[in-house]
C-alpha positions as CSV (number, residue, x, y, z in Angstrom):
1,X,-3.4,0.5,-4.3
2,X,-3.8,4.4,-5.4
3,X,-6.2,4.6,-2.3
4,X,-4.0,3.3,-0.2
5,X,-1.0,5.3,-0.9
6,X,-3.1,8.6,-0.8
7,X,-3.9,7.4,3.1
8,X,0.0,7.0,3.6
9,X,0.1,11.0,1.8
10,X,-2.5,12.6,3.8
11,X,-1.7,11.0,7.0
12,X,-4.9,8.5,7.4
13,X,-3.9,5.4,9.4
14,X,-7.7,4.4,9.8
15,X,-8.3,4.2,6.1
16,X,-5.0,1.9,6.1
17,X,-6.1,-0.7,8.6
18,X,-9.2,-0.5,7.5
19,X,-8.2,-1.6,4.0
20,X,-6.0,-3.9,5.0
21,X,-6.7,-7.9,5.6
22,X,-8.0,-9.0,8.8
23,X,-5.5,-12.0,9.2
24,X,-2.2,-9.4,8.4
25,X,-3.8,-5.9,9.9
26,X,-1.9,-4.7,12.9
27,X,-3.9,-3.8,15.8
28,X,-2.7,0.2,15.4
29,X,-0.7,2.0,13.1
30,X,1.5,5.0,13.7
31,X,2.5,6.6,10.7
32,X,6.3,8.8,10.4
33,X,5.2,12.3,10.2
34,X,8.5,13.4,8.7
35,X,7.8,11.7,5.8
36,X,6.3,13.3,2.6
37,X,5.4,11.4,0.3
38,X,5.7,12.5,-3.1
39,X,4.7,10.6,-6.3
40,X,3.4,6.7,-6.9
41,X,4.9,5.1,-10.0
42,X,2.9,1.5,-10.4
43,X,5.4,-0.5,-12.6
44,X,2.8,-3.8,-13.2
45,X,-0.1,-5.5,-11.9
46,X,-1.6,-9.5,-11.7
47,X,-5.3,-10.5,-11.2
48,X,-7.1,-8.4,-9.7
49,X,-10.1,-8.6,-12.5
50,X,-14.1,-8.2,-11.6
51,X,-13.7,-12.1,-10.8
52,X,-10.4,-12.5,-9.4
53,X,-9.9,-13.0,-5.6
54,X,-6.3,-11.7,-5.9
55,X,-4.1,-9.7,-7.2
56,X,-0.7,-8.0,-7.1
57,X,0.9,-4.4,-7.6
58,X,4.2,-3.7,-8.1
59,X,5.3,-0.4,-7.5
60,X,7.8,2.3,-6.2
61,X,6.7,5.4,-4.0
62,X,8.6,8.5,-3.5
63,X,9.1,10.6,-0.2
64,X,11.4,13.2,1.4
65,X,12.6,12.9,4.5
66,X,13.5,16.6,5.2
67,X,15.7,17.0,2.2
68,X,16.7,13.4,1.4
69,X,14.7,11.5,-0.9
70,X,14.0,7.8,-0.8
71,X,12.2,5.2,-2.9
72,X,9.7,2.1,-1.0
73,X,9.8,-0.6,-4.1
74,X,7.4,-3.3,-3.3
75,X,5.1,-6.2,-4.7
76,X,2.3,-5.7,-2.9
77,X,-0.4,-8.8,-2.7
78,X,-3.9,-8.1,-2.1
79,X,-7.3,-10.8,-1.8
80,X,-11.0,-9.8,-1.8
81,X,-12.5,-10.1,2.1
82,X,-16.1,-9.5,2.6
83,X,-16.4,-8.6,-1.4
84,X,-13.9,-5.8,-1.0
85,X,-10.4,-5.7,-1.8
86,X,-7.8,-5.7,1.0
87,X,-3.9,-5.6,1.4
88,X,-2.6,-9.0,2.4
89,X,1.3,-8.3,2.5
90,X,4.3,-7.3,0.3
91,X,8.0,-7.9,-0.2
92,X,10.8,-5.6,-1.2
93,X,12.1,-7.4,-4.6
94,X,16.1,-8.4,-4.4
């Protein structure tokens, strides 16, 4: 999850698909250059062990959009493909 929201900070849509599951992975991804993305709060965590096959983060990340700030709050679900783990989706919670 930390990985993956350093690729959305330094701008590395490869690392992104890359990481992400091959039945959910978009064919490209274009990423918003206006956004900055400024700190990763990770509010809990399921699974996810040496001998889980999945596991889920729940977590808020911070950006600027020029001045205005903003918050992404999502349960994010990840499963092991090919031994490594991989983003499978998430949800906003209600």
């Amino acid at each position: 999850m930390r990985s993956r929201y350093s690729a959305f900070a330094v701008g590395d849509p490869a690392y992104l698909l890359a990481t992400w599951h091959s039945t959910t992975r978009p064919a490209a991804l274009e990423l918003d250059r206006d956004v900055r993305w400024t700190g990763l709060d990770v509010l809990d965590t399921t699974g996810g062990s040496l001998l889980s096959g999945t596991g889920t983060v729940e977590f808020r990340a911070h950006y600027l959009v020029g001045r205005r700030p903003g918050t992404q709050h999502e349960h994010s679900r990840f499963v092991r493909e090919d031994g490594q783990w991989r983003y499978l989706d998430g949800l906003s919670p209600a």
